[in-house]
Each structure stands twice: as structure tokens, then as C-alpha cells.
N, C-alpha and C positions, 0 to 999 in steps of 0.2 A: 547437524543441520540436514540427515537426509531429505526429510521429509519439507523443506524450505525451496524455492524458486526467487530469482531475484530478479530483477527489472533497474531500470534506470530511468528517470522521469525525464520529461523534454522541459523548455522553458517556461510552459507553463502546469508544472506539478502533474500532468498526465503521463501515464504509463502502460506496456503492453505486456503480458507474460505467456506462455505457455501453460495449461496445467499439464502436469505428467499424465497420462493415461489413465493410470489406475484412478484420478480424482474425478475423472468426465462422468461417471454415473453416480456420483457420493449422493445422494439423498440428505438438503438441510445443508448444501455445500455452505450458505449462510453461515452454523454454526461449527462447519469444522476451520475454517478457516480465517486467517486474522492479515491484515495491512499492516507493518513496523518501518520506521523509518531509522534506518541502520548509521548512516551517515550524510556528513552534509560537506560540501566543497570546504577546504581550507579557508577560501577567501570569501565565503560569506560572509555577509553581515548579520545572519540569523543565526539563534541555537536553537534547540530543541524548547519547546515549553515547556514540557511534561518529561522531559527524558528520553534518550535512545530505546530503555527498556517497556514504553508503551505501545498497545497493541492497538490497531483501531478495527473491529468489526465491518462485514465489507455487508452489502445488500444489494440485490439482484434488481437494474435499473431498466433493462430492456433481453429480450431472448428473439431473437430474429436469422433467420438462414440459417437453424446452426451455432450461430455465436449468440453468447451469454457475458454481456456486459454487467460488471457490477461497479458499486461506487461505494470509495469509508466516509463520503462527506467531507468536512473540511479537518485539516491537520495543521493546526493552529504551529504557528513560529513566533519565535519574537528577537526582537532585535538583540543583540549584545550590550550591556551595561555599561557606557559609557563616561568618561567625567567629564 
């Protein structure tokens, strides 16, 4: 996982990351880079939909002062199967 940065989202699903240096000039940073939702609180009431092992493509939303905000759009959850 060198090449991996990880974040933690607030309550509502947003999150902030550093790139490491060597990413800041990548050229198509769109396609070197991907969104994974690695885990999720014990006591949710969500799982994954698709799996821990999906990746969501990010896309550049705004680039202002310097900073380059991107977005993967929505990361769909669902509830746990209950009886």
C-alpha cells in the first residue's frame, strides 16, 4: 500500500487527504487515481453494496487558489439484511 493515502469521512460522507508530492504534477491525475471504501464502523447499519474491493474513479470538481478539489460521486450503501 505504498503508493495508498487514507482519509477518514465526517458525518456526512466528506473527506480531506494530502497527496504526497511526487502526485501534485501527475498529468490525468483523474486516471491515475481511484476512491475505495476500505471499512465501515462496527455499528453501522450499512454494508458495502458492491464490496470493500470496489474502486470509484474521482473527477476534478473545481481548481481554485491552488487547491484541486475532486468528487467519486455517489458510493452507494445498503442497509444490512434483516428478518
Amino acid at each position: 500500500m505504498a503508493n495508498s493515502v487514507f482519509g477518514i469521512t465526517d458525518e456526512n460522507g466528506n473527506f480531506t487527504i494530502e497527496l504526497p508530492s511526487w502526485l501534485h504534477a501527475t498529468p490525468n491525475l483523474e486516471k491515475a487515481c481511484a476512491v475505495k471504501v476500505i471499512q465501515l464502523p462496527l455499528d453501522s447499519v450499512c454494508r458495502l453494496r458492491h464490496g470493500p474491493s470496489s474502486s470509484h474513479g474521482i473527477h476534478l470538481s473545481s481548481s481554485e487558489d491552488g487547491f484541486r478539489t475532486y468528487t467519486t460521486g455517489w458510493i452507494q450503501l445498503q442497509q444490512h439484511d434483516t428478518k
